[in-house]
C-alpha positions as a Markdown table, in Angstrom:
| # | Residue | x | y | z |
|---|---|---|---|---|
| 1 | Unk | 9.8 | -44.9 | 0.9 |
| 2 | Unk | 7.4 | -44.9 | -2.0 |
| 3 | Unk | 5.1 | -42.4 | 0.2 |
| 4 | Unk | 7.8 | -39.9 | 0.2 |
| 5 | Unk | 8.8 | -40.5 | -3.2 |
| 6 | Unk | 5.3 | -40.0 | -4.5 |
| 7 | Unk | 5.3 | -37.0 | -2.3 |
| 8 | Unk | 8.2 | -35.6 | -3.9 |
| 9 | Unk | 7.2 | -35.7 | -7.2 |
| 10 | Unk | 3.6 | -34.2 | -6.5 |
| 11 | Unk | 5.3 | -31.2 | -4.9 |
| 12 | Unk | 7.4 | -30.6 | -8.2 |
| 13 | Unk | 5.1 | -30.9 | -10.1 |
| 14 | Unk | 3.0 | -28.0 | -8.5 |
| 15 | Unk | 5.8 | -25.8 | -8.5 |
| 16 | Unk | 5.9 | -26.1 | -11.9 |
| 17 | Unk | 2.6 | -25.9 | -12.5 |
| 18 | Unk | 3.4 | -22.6 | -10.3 |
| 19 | Unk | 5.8 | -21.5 | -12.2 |
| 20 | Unk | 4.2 | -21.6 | -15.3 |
| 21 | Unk | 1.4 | -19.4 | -14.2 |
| 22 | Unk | 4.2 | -16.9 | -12.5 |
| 23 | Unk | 6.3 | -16.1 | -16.2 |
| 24 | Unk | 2.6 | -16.1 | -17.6 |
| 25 | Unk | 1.6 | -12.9 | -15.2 |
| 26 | Unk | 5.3 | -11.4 | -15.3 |
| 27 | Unk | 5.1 | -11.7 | -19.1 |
| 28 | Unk | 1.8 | -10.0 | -18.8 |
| 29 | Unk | 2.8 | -7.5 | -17.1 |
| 30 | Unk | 6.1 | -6.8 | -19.5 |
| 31 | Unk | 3.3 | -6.4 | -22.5 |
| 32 | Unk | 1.4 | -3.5 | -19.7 |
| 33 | Unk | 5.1 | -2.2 | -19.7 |
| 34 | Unk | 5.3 | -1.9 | -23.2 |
| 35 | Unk | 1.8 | -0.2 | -23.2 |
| 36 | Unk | 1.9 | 1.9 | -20.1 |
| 37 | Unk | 6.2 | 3.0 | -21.8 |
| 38 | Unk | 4.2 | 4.4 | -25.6 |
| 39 | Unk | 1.8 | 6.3 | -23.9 |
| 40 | Unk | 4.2 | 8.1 | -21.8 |
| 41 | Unk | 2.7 | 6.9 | -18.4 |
| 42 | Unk | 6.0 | 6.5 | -16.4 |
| 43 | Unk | 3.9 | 7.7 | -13.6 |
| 44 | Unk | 1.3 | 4.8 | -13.8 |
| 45 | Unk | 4.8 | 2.4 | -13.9 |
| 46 | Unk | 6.1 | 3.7 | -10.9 |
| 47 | Unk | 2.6 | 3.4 | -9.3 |
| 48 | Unk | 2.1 | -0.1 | -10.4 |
| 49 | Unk | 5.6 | -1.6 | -9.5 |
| 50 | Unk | 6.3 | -3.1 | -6.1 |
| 51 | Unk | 7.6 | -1.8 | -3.3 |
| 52 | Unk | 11.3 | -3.6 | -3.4 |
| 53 | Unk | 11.1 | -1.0 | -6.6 |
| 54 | Unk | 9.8 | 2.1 | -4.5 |
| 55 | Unk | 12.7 | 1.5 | -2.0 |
| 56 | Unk | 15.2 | 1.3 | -4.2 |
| 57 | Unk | 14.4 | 4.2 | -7.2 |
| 58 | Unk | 12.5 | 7.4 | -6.5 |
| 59 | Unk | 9.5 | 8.1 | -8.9 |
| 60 | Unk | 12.0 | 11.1 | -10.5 |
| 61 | Unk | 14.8 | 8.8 | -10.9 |
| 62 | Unk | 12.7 | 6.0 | -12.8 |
| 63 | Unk | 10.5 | 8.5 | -14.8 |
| 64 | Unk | 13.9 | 10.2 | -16.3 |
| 65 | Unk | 15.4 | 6.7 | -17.2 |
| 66 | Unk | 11.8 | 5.5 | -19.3 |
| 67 | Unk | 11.7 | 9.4 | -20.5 |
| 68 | Unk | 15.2 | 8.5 | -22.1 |
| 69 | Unk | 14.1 | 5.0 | -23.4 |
| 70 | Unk | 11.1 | 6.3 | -24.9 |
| 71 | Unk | 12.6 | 9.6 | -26.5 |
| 72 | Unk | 15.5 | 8.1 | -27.5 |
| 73 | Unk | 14.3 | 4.7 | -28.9 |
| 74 | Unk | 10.8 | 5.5 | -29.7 |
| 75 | Unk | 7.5 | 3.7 | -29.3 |
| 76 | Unk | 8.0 | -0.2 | -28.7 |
| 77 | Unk | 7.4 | -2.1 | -31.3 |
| 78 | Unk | 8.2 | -5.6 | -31.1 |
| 79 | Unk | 10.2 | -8.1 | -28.4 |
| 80 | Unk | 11.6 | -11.8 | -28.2 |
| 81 | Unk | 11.8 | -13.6 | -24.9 |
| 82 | Unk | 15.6 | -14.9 | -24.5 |
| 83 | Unk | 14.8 | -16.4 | -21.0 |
| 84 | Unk | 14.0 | -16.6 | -17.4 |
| 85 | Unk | 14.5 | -17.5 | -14.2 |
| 86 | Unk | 11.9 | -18.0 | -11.1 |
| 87 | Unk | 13.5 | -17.9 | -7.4 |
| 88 | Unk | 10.5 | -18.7 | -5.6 |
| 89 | Unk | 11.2 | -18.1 | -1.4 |
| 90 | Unk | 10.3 | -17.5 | 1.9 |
| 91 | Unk | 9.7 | -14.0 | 1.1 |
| 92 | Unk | 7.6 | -14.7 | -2.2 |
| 93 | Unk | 8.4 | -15.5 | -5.6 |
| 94 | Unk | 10.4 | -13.1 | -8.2 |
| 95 | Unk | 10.5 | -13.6 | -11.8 |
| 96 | Unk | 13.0 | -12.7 | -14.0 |
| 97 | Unk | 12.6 | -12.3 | -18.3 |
| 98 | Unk | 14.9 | -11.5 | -20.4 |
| 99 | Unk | 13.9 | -9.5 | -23.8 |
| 100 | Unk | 15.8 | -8.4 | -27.6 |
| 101 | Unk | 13.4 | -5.8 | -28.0 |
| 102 | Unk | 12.9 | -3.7 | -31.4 |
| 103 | Unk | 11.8 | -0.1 | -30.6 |
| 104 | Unk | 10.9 | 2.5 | -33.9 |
| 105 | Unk | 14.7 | 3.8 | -33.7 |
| 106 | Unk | 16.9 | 1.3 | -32.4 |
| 107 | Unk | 17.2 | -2.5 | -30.6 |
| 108 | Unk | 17.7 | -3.1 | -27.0 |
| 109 | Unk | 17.9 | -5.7 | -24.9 |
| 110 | Unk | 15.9 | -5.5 | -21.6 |
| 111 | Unk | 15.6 | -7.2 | -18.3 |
| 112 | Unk | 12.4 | -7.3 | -16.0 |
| 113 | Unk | 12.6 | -8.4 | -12.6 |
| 114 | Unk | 9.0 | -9.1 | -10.9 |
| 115 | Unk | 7.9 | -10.1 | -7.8 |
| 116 | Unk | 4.7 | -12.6 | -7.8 |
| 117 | Unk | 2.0 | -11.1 | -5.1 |
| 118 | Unk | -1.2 | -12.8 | -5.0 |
| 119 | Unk | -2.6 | -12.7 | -9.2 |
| 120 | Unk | -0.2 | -9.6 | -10.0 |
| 121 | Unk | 3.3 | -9.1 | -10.9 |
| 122 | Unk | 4.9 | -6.4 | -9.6 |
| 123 | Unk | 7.9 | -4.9 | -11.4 |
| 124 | Unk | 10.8 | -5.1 | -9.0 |
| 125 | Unk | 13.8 | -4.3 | -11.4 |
| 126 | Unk | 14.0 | -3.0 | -15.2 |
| 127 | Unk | 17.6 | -3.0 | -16.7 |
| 128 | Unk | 17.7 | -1.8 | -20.6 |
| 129 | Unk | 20.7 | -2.0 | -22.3 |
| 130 | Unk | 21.1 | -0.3 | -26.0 |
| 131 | Unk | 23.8 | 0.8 | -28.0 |
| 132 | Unk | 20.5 | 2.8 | -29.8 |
| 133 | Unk | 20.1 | 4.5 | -26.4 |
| 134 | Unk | 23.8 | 5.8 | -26.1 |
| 135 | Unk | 23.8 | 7.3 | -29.5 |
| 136 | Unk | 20.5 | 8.3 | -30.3 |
């Protein structure tokens, strides 16, 4: 009983050691976001995201919604994690952050959805919600 006990807690405690270094790359890869979204590089995004996102937006469809954000909104300037969540599976882990974001004309509050493959996260889902956006 002890066996499986020690056991037990030696597997959660990898996982979390896992998860740690998961949010680490996925919040990475939101500051590569940020970077890639001021320089107009929607392109590169696209390229760069997995291919859950690729199946479920077209390149066109994904470059017209960060075209918006970044017209609209303007360049990034600052953001403050309000969560996350880390689903890990049979089919790999996925990531999710949650961000208040401050952009040079308005706020917005943004969610990033990565999948975990081998050292990389891959953007799987973005979701931007902004008053700013609407009206600007």
């Amino acid at each position: 009983m002890r066996v499986l006990l020690l056991a037990m807690a030696v597997c959660i405690g990898l996982a979390g050691c896992s998860s740690k270094e998961d949010i680490a790359k996925a919040e990475a890869a939101v500051d590569q976001f940020h970077k890639e979204l001021n320089a107009s590089e929607f392109d590169k995004i696209y390229d760069e995201s997995s291919d859950g996102m690729k199946a479920n937006a077209s390149q066109e469809k994904l470059t017209k919604l960060l075209s918006a954000v970044h017209r609209k909104l303007g360049a990034f300037q600052s953001g403050k994690s309000t969560g996350w969540k880390v689903t890990a599976g049979t089919s790999g882990t996925i990531v999710t952050l949650g961000y208040t974001t401050t952009y040079e004309r308005g706020e917005a509050n943004e969610t990033f959805i990565f999948k975990v493959v081998a050292d990389k996260a891959l953007l799987q889902g973005y979701n931007v919600n902004s008053n700013d956006l609407i009206e600007n």
